[in-house]
C-alpha positions in Angstrom: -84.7 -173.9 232.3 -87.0 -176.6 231.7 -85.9 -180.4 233.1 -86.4 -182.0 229.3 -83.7 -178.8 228.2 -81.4 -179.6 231.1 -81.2 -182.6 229.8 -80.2 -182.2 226.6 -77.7 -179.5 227.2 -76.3 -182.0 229.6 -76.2 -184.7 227.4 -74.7 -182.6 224.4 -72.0 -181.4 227.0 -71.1 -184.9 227.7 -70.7 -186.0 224.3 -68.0 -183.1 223.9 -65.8 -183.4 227.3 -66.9 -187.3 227.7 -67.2 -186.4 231.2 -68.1 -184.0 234.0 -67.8 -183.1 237.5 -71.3 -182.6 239.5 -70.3 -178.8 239.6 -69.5 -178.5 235.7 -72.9 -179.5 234.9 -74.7 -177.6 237.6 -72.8 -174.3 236.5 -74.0 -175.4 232.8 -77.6 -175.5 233.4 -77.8 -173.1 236.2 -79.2 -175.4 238.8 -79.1 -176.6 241.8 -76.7 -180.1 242.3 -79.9 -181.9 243.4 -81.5 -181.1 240.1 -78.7 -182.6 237.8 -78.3 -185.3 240.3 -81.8 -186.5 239.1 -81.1 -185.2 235.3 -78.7 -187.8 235.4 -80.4 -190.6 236.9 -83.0 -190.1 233.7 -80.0 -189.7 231.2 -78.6 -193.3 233.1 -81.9 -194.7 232.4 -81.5 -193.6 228.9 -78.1 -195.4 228.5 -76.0 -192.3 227.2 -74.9 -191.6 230.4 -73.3 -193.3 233.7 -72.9 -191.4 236.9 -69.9 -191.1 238.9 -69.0 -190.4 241.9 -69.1 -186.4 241.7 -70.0 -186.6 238.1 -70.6 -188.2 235.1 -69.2 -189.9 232.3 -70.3 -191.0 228.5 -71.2 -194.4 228.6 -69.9 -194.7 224.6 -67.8 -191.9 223.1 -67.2 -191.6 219.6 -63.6 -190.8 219.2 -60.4 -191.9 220.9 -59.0 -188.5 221.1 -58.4 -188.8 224.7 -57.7 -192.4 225.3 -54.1 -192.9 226.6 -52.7 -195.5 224.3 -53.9 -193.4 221.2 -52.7 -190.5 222.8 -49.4 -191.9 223.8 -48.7 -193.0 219.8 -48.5 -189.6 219.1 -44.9 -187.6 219.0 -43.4 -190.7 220.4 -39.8 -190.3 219.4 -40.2 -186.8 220.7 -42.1 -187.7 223.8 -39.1 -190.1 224.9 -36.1 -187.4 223.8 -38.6 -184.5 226.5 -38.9 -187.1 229.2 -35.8 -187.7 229.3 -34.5 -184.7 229.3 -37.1 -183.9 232.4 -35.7 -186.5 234.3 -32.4 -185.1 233.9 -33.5 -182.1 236.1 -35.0 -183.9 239.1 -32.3 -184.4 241.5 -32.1 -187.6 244.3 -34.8 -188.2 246.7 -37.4 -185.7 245.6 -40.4 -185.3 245.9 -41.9 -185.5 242.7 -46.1 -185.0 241.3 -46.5 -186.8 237.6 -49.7 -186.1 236.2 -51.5 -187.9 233.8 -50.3 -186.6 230.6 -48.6 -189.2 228.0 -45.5 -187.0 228.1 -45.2 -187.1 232.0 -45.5 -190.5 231.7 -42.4 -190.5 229.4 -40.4 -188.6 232.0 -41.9 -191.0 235.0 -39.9 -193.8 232.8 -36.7 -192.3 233.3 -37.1 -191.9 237.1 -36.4 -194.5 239.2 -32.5 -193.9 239.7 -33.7 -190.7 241.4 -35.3 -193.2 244.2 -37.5 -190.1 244.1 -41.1 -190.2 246.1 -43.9 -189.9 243.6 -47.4 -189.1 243.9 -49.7 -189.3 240.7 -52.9 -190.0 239.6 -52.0 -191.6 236.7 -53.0 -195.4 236.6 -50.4 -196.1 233.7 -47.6 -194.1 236.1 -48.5 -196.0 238.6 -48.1 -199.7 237.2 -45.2 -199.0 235.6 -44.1 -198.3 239.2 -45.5 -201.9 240.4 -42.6 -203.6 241.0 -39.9 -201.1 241.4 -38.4 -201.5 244.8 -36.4 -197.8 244.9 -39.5 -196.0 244.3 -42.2 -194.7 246.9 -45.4 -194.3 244.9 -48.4 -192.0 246.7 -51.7 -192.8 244.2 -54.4 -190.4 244.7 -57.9 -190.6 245.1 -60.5 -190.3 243.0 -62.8 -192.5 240.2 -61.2 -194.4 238.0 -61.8 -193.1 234.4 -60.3 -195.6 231.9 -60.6 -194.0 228.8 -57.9 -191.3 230.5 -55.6 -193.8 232.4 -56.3 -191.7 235.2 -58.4 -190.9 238.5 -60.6 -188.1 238.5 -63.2 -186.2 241.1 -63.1 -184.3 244.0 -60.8 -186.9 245.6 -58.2 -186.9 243.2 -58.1 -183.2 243.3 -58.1 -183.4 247.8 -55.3 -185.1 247.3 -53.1 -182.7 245.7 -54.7 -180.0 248.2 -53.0 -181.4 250.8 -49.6 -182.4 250.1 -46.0 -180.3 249.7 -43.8 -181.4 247.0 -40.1 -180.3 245.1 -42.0 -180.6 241.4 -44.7 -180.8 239.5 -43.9 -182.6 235.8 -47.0 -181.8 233.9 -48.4 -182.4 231.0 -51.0 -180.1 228.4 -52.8 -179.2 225.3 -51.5 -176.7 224.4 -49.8 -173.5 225.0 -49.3 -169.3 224.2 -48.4 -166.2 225.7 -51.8 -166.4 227.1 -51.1 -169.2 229.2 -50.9 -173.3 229.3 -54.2 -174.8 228.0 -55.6 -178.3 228.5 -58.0 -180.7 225.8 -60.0 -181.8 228.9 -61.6 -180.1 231.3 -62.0 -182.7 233.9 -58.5 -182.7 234.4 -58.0 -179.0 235.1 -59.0 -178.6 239.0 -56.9 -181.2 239.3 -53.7 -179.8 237.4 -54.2 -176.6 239.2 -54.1 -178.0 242.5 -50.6 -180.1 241.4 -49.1 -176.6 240.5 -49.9 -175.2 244.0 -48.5 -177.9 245.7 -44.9 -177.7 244.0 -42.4 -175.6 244.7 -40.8 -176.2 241.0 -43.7 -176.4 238.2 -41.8 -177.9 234.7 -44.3 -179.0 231.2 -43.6 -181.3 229.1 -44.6 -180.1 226.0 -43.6 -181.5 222.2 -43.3 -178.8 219.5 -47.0 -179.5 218.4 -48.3 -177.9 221.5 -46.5 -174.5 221.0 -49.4 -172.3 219.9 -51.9 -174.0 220.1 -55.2 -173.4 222.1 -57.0 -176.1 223.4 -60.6 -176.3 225.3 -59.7 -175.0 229.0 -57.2 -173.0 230.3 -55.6 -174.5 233.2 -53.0 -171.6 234.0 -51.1 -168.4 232.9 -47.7 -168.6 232.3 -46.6 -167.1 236.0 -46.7 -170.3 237.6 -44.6 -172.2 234.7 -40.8 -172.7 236.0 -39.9 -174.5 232.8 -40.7 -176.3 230.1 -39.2 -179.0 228.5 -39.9 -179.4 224.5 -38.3 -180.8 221.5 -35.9 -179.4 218.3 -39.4 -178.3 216.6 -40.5 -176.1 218.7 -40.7 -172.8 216.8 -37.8 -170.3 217.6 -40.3 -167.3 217.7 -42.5 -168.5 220.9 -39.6 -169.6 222.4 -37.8 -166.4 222.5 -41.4 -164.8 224.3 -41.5 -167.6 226.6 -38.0 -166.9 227.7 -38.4 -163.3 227.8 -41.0 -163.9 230.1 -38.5 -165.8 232.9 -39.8 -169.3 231.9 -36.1 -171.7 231.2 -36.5 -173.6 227.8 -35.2 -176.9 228.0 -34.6 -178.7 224.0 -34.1 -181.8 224.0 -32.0 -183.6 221.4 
C-alpha cells in the first residue's frame, strides 16, 4: 500500500473512532509503526489530524456522540436509579476500578461512605473525588482525551496491568449473548485489562444497551459477574443472561 492510500485509510479511520492507538492504525494499513508515525506527521501538517502519545486523535470531529456531558444526558433518571443500586453492592474499604463510562460515573457518586480505594481513569470520576477526604483516589496514566473525560494510551492501560482489586464497575455499548460490546475502540485494551485485574467484574448497563451491538467487542459474557440495569430492560435477555450464571440486579 502506497503512502498517499495509507493516508487516506488512516484519515477515514479517524474520522469514524475520533481516535487511535499507534497499533490500531499500523494493523489498518499493514505497516510498520515507523511508517504511520510519519503518515501522521503529514496528516498533522494537514490539520485533520493531532498525534498523541501512542496514537492519534481528530483534531475536529463532527458529532458529539462520544463526548461525556452529551453522553451523560442520556438515560439520566435511569443512570442514577443503576448507580445506585451498584453502590449498594460494594462493601467498606474496597478496592474498587470505575471506568470511564457515564453510568460508572453514576455509581462513583454514591461511593464515598464505602471510604472505598478507587482507581480510574476517568477525569470526571476523578474531580468529583477532589475534595472528598474518606476517599483514596489512584488516577491512571495515560493522554488526556477531552472529548471522552478520560485518559487513554498504553499508560492508561499499564496501569490496570499492574494492580489487584475487589471490583471492576464498568460501563458499555452495548450488550448480547454474544458478549459486552463497546462504541469506542480506544477504550477496549483498557476495559479488558480493568476486568483482569478484579476479582468481581459488575456493568452498568440501562435497558437501552440490552441487545444492542456496538463497534468493538470488549468481552464475552464469561468474565461478567453481574450487571446492574433498569425496570426496561427486556424480560427475554434477562432470563438468558441469568441462565448463563451472570446475577441481574433491577434497579427501581
Amino acid at each position: 500500500m502506497q503512502a498517499e492510500e495509507r493516508q487516506t485509510r488512516i484519515e477515514a479511520y479517524l474520522q469514524q473512532m475520533e481516535f487511535a492507538s499507534l497499533d490500531e492504525l499500523s494493523e489498518l494499513v499493514d505497516a510498520s509503526a515507523s511508517s504511520v508515525r510519519r503518515d501522521l506527521s503529514i496528516l498533522e501538517t494537514k490539520g485533520t489530524v493531532k498525534r498523541t502519545h501512542g496514537g492519534a486523535r481528530l483534531t475536529a470531529p463532527k458529532t458529539d456522540e462520544f463526548t461525556f456531558t452529551a453522553r451523560d444526558s442520556h438515560q439520566l433518571a435511569e443512570k442514577e436509579a443503576i448507580g445506585k443500586a451498584c453502590a449498594e453492592l460494594i462493601s467498606a474499604n474496597q478496592s474498587v476500578i470505575v471506568d470511564a463510562g457515564t453510568t460508572a460515573y453514576h455509581a462513583a457518586r454514591y461511593l464515598e461512605s464505602k471510604t472505598p480505594q478507587i482507581i480510574t481513569n476517568s477525569l470526571p470520576v476523578a474531580n468529583l473525588y477532589n475534595a472528598a477526604t474518606q476517599v483514596e483516589v489512584l488516577v491512571s496514566g495515560g493522554v488526556i482525551y477531552p472529548r471522552l473525560g478520560v485518559l487513554v494510551g498504553p499508560h492508561a492501560v499499564e496501569t490496570f496491568s499492574k494492580v489487584h482489586v475487589d471490583v471492576a464497575i464498568m460501563s458499555a455499548g452495548g450488550i448480547t449473548m454474544e458478549g459486552i460490546m463497546n462504541s469506542h475502540a480506544l477504550l477496549v485494551d483498557i476495559q479488558r485489562a480493568m476486568i483482569h485485574a478484579a476479582q468481581k467484574v459488575i456493568f452498568c448497563l440501562d435497558h437501552t444497551k440490552f441487545g444492542r451491538k456496538s463497534v468493538s467487542i470488549l468481552c464475552d459474557l464469561a468474565p461478567v459477574d453481574t450487571i446492574v440495569t433498569d425496570a426496561g430492560v427486556p424480560s427475554e435477555l434477562v432470563e438468558e443472561l441469568r441462565s448463563s450464571g451472570i446475577d441481574i440486579v433491577i434497579a427501581n
